[in-house]
KEDREN-199488 format. One record per residue (C-alpha): residue in one letter; y, x, z negated; residue number from 1. Coordinates in nm, 3 decimals. Layout:
% KEDREN-199488
code:A; v:Y; u:X; w:Z; pos:NUM
...
//
This chain:
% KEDREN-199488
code:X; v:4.182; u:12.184; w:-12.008; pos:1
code:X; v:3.922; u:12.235; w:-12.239; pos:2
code:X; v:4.051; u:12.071; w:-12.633; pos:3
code:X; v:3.828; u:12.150; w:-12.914; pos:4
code:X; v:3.697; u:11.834; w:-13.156; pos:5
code:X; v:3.957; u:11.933; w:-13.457; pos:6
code:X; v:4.247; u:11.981; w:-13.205; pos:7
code:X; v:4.232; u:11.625; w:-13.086; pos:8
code:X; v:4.285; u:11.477; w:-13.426; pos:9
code:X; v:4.616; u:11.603; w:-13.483; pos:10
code:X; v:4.911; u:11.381; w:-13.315; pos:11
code:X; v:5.066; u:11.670; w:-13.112; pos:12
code:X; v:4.732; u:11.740; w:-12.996; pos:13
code:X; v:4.681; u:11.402; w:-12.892; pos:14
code:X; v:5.046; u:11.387; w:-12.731; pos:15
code:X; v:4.965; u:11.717; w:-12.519; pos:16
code:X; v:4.618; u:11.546; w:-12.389; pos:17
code:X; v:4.842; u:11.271; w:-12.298; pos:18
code:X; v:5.070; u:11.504; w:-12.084; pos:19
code:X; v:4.771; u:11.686; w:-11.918; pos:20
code:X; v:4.597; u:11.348; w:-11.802; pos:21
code:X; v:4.937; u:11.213; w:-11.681; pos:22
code:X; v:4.949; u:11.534; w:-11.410; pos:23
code:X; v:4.589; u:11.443; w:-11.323; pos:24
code:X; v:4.431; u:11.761; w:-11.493; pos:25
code:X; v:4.075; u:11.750; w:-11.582; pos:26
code:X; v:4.001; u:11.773; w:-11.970; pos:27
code:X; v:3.715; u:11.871; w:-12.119; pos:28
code:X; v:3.650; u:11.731; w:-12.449; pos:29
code:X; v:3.396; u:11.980; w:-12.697; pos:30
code:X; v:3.189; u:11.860; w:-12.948; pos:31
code:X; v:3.303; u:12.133; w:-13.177; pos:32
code:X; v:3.581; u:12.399; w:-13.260; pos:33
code:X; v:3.407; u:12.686; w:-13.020; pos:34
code:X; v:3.537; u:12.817; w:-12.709; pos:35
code:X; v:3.169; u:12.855; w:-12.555; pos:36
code:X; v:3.305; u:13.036; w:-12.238; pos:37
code:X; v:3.048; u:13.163; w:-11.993; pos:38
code:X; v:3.244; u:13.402; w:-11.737; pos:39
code:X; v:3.156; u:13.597; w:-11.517; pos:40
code:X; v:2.999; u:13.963; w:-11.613; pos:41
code:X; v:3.232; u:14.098; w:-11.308; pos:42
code:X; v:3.592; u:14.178; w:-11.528; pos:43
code:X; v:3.834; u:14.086; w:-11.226; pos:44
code:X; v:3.634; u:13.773; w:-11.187; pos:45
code:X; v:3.629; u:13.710; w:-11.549; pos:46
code:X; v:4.005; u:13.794; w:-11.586; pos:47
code:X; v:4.095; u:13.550; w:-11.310; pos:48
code:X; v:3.859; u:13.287; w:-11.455; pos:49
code:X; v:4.016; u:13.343; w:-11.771; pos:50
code:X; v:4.388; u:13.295; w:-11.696; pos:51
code:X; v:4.303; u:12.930; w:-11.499; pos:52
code:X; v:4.194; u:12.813; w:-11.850; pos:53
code:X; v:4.408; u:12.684; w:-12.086; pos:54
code:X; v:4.273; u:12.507; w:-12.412; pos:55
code:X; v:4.346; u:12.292; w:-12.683; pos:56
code:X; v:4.282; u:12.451; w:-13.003; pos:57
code:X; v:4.389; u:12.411; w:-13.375; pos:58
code:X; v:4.579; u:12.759; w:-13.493; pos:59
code:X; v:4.436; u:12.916; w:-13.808; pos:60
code:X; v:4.573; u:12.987; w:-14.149; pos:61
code:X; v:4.595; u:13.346; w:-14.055; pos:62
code:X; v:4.885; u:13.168; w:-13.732; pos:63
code:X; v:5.074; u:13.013; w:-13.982; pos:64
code:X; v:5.106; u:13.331; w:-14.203; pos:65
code:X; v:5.414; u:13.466; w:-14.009; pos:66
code:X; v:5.438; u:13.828; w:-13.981; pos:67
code:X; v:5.742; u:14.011; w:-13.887; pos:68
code:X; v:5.871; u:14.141; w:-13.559; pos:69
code:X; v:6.090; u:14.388; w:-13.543; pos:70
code:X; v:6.312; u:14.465; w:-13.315; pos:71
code:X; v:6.355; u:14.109; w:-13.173; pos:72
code:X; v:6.372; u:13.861; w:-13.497; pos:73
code:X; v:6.266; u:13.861; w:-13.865; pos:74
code:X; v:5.954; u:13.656; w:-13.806; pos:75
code:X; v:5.696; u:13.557; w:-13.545; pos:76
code:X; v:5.624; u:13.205; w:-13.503; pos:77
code:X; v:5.347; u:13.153; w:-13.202; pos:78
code:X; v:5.329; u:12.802; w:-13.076; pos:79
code:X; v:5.084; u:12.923; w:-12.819; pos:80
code:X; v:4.864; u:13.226; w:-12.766; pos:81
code:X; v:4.837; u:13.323; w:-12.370; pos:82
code:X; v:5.046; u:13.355; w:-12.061; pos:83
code:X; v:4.993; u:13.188; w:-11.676; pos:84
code:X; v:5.189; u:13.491; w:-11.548; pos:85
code:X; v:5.014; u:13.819; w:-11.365; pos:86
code:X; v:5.236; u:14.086; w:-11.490; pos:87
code:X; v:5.070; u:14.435; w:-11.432; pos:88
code:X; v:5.240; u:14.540; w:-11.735; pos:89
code:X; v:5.154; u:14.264; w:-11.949; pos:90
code:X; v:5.241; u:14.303; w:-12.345; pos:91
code:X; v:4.914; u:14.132; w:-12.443; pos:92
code:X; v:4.700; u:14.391; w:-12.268; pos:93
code:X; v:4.474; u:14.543; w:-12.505; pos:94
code:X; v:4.639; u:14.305; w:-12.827; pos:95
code:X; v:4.442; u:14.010; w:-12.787; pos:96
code:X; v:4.045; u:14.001; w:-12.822; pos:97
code:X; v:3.825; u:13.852; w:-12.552; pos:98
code:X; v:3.956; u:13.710; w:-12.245; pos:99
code:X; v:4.301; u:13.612; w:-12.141; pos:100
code:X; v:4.298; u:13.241; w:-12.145; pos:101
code:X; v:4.620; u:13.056; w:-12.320; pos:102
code:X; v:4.538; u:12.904; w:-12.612; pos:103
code:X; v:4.775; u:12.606; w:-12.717; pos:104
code:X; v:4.826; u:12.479; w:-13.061; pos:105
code:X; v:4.732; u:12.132; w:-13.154; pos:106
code:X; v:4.897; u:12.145; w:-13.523; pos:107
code:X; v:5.217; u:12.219; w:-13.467; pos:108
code:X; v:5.368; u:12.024; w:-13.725; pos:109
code:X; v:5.165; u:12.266; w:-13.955; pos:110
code:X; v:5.302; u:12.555; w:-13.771; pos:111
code:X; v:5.665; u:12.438; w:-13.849; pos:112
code:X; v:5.623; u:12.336; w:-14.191; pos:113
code:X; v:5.536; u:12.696; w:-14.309; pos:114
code:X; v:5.872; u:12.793; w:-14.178; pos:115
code:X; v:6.092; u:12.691; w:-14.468; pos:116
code:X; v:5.934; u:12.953; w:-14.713; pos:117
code:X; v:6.030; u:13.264; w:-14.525; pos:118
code:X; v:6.420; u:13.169; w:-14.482; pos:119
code:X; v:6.613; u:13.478; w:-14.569; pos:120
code:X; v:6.327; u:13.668; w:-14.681; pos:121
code:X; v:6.332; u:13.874; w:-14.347; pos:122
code:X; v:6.429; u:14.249; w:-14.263; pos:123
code:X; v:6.577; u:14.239; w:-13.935; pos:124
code:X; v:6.853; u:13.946; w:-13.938; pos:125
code:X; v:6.858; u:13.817; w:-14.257; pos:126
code:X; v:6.983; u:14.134; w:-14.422; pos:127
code:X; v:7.166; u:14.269; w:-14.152; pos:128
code:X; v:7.491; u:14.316; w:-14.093; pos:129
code:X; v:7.536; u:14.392; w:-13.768; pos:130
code:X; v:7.328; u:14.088; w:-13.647; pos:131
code:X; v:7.357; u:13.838; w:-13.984; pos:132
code:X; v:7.527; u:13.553; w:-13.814; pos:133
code:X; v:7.201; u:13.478; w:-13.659; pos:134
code:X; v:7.089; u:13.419; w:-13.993; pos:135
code:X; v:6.709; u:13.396; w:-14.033; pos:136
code:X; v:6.527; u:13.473; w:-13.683; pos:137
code:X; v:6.189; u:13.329; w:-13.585; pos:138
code:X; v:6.082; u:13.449; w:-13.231; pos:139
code:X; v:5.846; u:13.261; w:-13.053; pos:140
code:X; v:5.786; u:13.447; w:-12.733; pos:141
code:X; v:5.547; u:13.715; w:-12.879; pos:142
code:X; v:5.198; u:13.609; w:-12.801; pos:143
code:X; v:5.328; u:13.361; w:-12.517; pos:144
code:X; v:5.589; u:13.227; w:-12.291; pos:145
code:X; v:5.661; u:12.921; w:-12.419; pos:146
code:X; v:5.883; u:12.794; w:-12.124; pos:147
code:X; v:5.598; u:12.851; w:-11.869; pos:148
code:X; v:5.359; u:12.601; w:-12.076; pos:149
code:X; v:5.598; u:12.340; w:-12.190; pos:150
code:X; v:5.557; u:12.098; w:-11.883; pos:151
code:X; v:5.196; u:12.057; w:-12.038; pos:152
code:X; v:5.288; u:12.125; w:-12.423; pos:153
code:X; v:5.622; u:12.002; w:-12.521; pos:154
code:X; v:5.574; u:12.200; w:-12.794; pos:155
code:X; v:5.906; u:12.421; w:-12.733; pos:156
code:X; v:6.100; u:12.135; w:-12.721; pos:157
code:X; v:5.917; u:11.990; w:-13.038; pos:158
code:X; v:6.018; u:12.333; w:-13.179; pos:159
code:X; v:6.393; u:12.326; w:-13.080; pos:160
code:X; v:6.478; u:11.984; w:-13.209; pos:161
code:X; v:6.309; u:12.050; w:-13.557; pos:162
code:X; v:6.549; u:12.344; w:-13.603; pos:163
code:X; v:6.807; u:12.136; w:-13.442; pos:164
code:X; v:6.760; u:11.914; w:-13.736; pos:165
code:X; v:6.696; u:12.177; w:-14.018; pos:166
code:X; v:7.045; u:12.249; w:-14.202; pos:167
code:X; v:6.970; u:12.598; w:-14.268; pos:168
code:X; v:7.062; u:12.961; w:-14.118; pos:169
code:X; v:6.831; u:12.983; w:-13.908; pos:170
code:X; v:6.752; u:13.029; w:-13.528; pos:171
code:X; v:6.461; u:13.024; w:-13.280; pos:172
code:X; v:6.460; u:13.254; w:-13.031; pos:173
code:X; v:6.264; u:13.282; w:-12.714; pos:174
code:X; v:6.234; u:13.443; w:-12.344; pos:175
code:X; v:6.109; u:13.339; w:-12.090; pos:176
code:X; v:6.044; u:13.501; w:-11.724; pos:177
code:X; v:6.055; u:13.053; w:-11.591; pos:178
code:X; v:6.324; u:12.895; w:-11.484; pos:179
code:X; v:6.228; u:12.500; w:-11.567; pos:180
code:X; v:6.468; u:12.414; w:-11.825; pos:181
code:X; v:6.597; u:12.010; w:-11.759; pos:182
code:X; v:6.378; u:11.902; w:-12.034; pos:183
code:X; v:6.548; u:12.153; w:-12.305; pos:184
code:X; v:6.948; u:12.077; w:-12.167; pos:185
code:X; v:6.990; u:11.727; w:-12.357; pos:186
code:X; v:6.809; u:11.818; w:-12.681; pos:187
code:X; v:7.016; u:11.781; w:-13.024; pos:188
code:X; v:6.967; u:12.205; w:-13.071; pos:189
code:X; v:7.274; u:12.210; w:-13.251; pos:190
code:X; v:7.319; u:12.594; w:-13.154; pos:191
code:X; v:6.989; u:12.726; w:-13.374; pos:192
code:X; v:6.776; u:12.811; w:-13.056; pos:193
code:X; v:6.851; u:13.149; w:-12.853; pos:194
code:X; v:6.689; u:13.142; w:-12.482; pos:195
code:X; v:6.698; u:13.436; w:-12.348; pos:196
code:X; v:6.581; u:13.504; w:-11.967; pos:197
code:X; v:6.319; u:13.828; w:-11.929; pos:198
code:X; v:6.487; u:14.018; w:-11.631; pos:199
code:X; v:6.349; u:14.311; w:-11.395; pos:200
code:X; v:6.552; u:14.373; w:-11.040; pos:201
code:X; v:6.417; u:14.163; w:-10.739; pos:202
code:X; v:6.228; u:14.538; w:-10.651; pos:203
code:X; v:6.032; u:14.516; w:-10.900; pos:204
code:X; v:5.927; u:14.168; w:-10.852; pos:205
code:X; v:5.546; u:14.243; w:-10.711; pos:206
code:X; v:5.493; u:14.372; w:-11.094; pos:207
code:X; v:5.547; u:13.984; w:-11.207; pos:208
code:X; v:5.313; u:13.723; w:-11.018; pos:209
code:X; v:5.352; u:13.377; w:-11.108; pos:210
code:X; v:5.664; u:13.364; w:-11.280; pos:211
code:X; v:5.999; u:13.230; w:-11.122; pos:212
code:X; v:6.227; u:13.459; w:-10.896; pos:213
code:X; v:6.479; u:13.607; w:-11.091; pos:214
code:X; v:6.777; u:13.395; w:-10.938; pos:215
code:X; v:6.646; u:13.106; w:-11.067; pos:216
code:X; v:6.554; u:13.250; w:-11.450; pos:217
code:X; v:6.921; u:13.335; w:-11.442; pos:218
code:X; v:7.042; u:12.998; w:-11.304; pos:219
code:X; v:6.882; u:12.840; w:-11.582; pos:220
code:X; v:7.032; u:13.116; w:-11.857; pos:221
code:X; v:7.368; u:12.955; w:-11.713; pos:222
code:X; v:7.258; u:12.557; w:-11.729; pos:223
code:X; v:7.145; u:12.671; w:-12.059; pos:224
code:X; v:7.489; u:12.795; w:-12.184; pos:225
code:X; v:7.642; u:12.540; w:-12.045; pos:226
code:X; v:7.432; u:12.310; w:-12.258; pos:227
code:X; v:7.601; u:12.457; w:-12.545; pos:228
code:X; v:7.271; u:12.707; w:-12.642; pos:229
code:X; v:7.339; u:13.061; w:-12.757; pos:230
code:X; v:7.180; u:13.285; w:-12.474; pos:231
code:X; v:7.034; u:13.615; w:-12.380; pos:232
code:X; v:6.916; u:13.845; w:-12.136; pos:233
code:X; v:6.550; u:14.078; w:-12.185; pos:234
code:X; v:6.614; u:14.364; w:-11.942; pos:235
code:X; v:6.235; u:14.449; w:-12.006; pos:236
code:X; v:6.021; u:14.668; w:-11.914; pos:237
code:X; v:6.275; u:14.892; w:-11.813; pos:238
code:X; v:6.112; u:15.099; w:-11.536; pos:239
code:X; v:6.228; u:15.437; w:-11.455; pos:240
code:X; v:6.127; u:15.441; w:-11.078; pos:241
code:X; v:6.286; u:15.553; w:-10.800; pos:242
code:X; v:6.639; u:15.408; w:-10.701; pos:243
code:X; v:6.580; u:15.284; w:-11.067; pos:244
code:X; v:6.955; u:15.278; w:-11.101; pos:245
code:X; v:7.079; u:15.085; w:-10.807; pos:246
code:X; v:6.783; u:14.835; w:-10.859; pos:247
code:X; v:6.953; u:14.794; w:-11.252; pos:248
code:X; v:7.266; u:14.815; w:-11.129; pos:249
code:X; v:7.243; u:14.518; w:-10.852; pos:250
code:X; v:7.054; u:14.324; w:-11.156; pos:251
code:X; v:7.296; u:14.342; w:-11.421; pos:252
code:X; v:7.565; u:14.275; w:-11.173; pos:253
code:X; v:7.346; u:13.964; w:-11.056; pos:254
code:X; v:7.333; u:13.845; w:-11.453; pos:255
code:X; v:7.759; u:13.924; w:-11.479; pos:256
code:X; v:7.799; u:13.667; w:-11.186; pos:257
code:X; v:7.565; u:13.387; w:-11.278; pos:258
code:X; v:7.717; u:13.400; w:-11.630; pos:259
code:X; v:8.069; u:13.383; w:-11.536; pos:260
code:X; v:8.331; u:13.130; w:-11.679; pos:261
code:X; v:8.095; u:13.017; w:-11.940; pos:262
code:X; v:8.298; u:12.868; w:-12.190; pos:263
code:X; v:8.255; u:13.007; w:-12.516; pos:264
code:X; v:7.947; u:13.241; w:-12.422; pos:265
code:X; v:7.745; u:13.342; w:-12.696; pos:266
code:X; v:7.543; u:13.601; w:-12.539; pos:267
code:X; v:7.345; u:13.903; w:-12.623; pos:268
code:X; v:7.112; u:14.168; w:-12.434; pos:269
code:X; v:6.754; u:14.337; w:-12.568; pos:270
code:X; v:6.694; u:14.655; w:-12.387; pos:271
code:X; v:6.327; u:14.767; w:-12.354; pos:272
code:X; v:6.208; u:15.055; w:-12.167; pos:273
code:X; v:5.857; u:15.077; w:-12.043; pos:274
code:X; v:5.576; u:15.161; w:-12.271; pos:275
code:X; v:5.180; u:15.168; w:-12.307; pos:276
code:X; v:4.928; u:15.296; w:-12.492; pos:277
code:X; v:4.540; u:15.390; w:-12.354; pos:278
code:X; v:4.388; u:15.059; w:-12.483; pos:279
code:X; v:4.641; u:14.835; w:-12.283; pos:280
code:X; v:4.631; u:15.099; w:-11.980; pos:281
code:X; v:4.250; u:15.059; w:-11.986; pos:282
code:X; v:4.269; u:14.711; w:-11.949; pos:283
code:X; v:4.565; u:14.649; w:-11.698; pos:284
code:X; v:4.353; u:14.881; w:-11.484; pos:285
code:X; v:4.078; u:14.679; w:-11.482; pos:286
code:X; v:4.283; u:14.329; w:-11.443; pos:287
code:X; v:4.536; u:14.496; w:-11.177; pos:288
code:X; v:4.319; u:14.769; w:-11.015; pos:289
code:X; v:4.583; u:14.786; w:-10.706; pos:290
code:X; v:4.888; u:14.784; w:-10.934; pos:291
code:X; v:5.160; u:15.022; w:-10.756; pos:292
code:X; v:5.307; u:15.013; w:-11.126; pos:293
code:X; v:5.321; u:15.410; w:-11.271; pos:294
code:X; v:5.108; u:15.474; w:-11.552; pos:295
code:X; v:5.100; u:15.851; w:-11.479; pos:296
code:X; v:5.212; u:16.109; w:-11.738; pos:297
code:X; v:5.510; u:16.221; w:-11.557; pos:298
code:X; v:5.778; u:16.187; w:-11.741; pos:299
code:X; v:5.605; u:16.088; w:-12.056; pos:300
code:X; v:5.522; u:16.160; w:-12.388; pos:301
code:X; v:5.313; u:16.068; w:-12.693; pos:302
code:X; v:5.486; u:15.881; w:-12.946; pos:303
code:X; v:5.297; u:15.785; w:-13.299; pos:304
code:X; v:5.394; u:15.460; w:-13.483; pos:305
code:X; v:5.420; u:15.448; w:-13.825; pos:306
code:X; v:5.122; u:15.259; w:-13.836; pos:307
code:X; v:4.920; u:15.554; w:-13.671; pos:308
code:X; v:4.885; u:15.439; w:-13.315; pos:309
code:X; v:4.982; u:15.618; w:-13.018; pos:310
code:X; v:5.220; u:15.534; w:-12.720; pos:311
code:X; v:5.329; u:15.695; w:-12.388; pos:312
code:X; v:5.708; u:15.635; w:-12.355; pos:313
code:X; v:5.972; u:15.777; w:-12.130; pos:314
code:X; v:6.056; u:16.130; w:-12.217; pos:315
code:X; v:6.376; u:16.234; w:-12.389; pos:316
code:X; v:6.568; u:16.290; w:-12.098; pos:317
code:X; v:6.437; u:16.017; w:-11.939; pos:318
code:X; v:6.564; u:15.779; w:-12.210; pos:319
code:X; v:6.900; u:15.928; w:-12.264; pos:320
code:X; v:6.988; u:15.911; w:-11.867; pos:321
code:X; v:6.889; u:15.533; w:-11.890; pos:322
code:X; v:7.036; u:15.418; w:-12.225; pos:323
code:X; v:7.385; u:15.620; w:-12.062; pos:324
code:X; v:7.301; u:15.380; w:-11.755; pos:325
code:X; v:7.279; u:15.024; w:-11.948; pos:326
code:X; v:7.512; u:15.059; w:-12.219; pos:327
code:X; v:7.784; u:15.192; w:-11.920; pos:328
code:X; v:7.695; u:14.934; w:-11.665; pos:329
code:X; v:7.696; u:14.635; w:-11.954; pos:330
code:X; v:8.042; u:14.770; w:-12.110; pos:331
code:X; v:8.158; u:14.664; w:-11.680; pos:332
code:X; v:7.942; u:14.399; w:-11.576; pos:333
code:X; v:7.884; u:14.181; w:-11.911; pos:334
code:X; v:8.207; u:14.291; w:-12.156; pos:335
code:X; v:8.124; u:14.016; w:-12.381; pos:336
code:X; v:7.747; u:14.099; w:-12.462; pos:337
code:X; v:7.631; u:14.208; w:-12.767; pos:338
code:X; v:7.356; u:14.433; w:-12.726; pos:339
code:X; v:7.074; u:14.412; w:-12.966; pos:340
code:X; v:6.887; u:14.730; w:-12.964; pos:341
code:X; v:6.730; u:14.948; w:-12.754; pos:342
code:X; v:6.367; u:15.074; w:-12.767; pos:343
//
């Protein structure tokens, strides 16, 4: 671990360093606030050299100036910036600068204390009333999986407790495509954190290195309910390849069983199909040059944000044979779901 000079005077800083050095990891203490990181000039060598670095860093003004989210939650709250995982879709592709290493945040108690101001002032939860009763949403799986760093971080749990605490209408929400929960089952969340597990059929699994097979993300989703959390599922990317619907089929009916005879279950579904545009394309080539993942234009189209960028997504007939497919097979296999949206 490499933990900048500022990052080591903050107290959750200082408790991270303490976690690293307990599991015998190297740390490298810098005289200064600069990632000087000489990698290689080779990009797959640089990419891999990349994601084995995590460091200790101090999160900007510009971090704790939350912007919304939309679909998943009003606001983004990043306790980290990065991801272990070797997903050869990845999210981050081509929406991060420089190379992939995770970036974890010393000041959290900063991070958290900027959170009060935007309570109800969101657009997706807080004014909504379809999904109101979450009350304000802050999602903290954007830039990160938290779940995959907390062993080193604690931040999550950090995170969960302090709006375990807050007396407000409010909720964190995260995903996660890990499965190591224990530390999260006795906290005091007092129902304001949603965990939801990131799901793709066992088929698909050679698109997601490093992450925890799906049996065990959902065994957790269930240890996690039992625990008294509000849970979820993240059926994304949903990929429209062949035997697409048995593979989604056999996963949903996976989820139905490991979720049965919850009492009380308080859980929703986020339905995400597949999408990329030519920055993140150029660089998931480049990172996962053998990828068997299909980034071809069949069955695609161009589809322009509001914002002015352009994305290839499925093609209308495409996404109305597998919206049909979920919201059918949920409706049988998960009756009590609330589904969230689709996109």
């Amino acid at each position: 671990m490499l933990a900048t000079r500022s990052a080591r005077t903050f107290a959750h800083g200082q408790a991270i360093l303490a976690r690293v050095a307990e599991q015998g990891i190297e740390i490298v203490e810098l005289t200064g606030d600069r990632l000087n990181l000489g990698f290689s000039d080779d990009p797959r060598r640089a990419y891999a050299e990349a994601k084995s670095t995590l460091a200790l860093v101090v999160a900007p003004p510009s971090k704790r100036r939350l912007q919304p989210i939309a679909p998943s939650a009003d606001w983004r709250i990043d306790l980290a910036e990065g991801c272990p995982a070797h997903c050869s879709y990845c999210y981050l592709a081509g929406s991060l600068k420089g190379p992939p290493i995770t970036r974890v945040y010393a000041n959290l108690e900063e991070i958290l204390g900027a959170v009060p101001e935007y309570l109800g002032q969101g657009r997706i939860t807080s004014r909504s009333t379809a999904r109101r009763a979450e009350g304000t949403t802050f999602e903290a799986s954007c830039y990160t999986d938290p779940l995959a760093l907390e062993p080193l971080t604690g931040s999550l749990s950090a995170a969960i407790t302090w709006f375990g605490r807050w007396n407000a209408d409010a909720q964190l929400r995260f995903t996660s495509k890990f499965a190591d929960v224990e530390p999260l089952l006795g906290l005091q969340h007092n129902g304001r954190t949603r965990m939801r597990a990131s799901i793709n059929p066992r088929a698909y699994a050679r698109f997601e290195g490093g992450t925890a097979p799906v049996r065990d993300r959902l065994a957790a989703l269930r240890k996690m309910a039992l625990a008294g959390y509000p849970v979820g599922l993240t059926v994304a990317p949903i990929i429209a390849a062949e035997g697409w619907e048995q593979a989604y089929g056999e996963l949903l009916a996976e989820a139905g069983e490991a979720l049965a005879e919850v009492p009380a279950l308080d859980l929703t579904v986020e339905l995400i199909t597949h999408r990329y545009n030519s920055g993140s394309k150029a660089v998931l080539d480049s990172w996962y040059p053998s990828s068997a993942l299909d980034m071809t234009d069949a069955n695609r189209v161009t589809k322009r944000t509001k914002f002015g960028a352009e994305k290839q997504v499925y093609d209308a007939t495409t996404m109305r044979a597998l919206r049909r497919f979920f919201e059918k097979r949920i409706a049988q296999t998960l009756p009590s779901a609330r589904v969230l949206y689709w996109t």
